[in-house]
N, C-alpha and C positions, 0 to 999 in steps of 0.2 A: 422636588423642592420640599424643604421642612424648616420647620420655623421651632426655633429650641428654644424655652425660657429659664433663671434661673431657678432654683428652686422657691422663693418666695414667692408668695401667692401673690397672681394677673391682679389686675387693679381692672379697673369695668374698660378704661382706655388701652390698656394689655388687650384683654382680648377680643375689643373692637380690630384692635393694631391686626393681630393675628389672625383673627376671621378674614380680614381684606386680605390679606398676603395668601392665606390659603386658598381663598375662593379664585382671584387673579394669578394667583402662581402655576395653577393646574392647566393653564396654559401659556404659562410662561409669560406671562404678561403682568408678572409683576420681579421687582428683583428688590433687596439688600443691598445698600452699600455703605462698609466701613471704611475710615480712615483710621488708620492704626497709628499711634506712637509708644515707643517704648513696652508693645506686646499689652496694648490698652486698648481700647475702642474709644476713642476719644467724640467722634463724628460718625452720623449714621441717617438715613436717608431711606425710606420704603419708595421706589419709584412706580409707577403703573404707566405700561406702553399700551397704547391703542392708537387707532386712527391715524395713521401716523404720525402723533405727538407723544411724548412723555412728561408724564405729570409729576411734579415733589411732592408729593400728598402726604408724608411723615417726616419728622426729622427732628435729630436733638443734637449735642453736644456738649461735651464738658467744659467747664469754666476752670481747671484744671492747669490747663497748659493757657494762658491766653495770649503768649507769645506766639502760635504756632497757626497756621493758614492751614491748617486739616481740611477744615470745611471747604474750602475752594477748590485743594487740588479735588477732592470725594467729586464736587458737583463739575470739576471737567473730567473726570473720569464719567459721570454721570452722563454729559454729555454725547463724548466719544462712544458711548455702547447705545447712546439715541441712535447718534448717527451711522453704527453698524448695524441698526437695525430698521435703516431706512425711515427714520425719522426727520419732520420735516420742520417741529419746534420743540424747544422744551419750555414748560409752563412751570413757572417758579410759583405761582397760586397761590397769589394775595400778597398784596403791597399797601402800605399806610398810604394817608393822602400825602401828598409834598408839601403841602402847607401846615401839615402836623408833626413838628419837631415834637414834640411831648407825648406824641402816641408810641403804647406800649409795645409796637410792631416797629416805631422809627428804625433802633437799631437792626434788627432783620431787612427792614424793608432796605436801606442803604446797603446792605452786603447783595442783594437779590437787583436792586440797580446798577450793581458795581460791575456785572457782567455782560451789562449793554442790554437790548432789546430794545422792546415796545411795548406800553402800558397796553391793553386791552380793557374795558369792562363790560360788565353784560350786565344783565338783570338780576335785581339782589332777590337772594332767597329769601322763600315765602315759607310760610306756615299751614298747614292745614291742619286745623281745630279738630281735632278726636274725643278728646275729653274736657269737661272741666277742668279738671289739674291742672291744663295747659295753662290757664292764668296765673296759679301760683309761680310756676318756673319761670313764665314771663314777665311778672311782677320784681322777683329775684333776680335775673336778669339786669332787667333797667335799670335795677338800685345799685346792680354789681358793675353797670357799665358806667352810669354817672359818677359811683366814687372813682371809677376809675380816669376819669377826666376825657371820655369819646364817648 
């Protein structure tokens, strides 16, 4: 597997993107998938199989076409190569609360309910304090979550 960018220089989330795919792809435990229109990438989706689950752990699309259900057929394609590979759920990884129409995830979260399941939650990630700095980020943080209304 290889992971090809275009020529414009990675952005720091590029080459996080691309470290995971490289490090998971080298055994095939991680794949790509586009939805194409009109010889476009429209929808795209970095999946990672393990444990018998697959995870959506990347994903974007263009606002481009917004007539067009790319993203749905991509995540049952996405599915069907779970389930050729003995998979036993797929993990759509993170959904707004239901009582938050105005969170920034609402619209995403309704497309990722729309395919049926079951909510799970576990334990919210923790921080562990290495540096000072850690405060600045998480000062900036807080201020960046309050404007944002969550």
């Amino acid at each position: 597997m290889r992971f090809t960018h275009c020529t414009r220089q990675l952005s720091r989330a590029s080459i996080y993107i691309k470290n995971e795919f490289e490090i998971f792809g080298k055994d095939d435990k991680a794949l790509f998938f586009f939805a194409k229109y009109k010889n476009e990438n429209v929808s795209g989706a970095l999946v990672i199989f393990s444990n018998l689950g697959a995870f959506y752990h990347q994903g974007a699309s263009l606002l481009k076409y917004p007539q067009l259900t790319a993203s749905h057929l991509l995540h049952w394609e996405v599915i069907r190569e779970a389930k050729r590979r003995g998979c036993r759920f797929y993990n759509f990884w993170g959904i707004s609360p239901s009582d938050a129409p105005g969170h920034p995830w609402a619209g995403l979260s309704l497309f990722k309910r729309g395919f049926g399941g079951f909510s799970e939650e576990y334990v919210p990630g923790q921080d562990f304090i290495l540096s000072k700095k850690y405060w600045l980020t998480y000062l900036i943080e807080k201020i960046r979550k309050t404007r944002r209304g969550f």
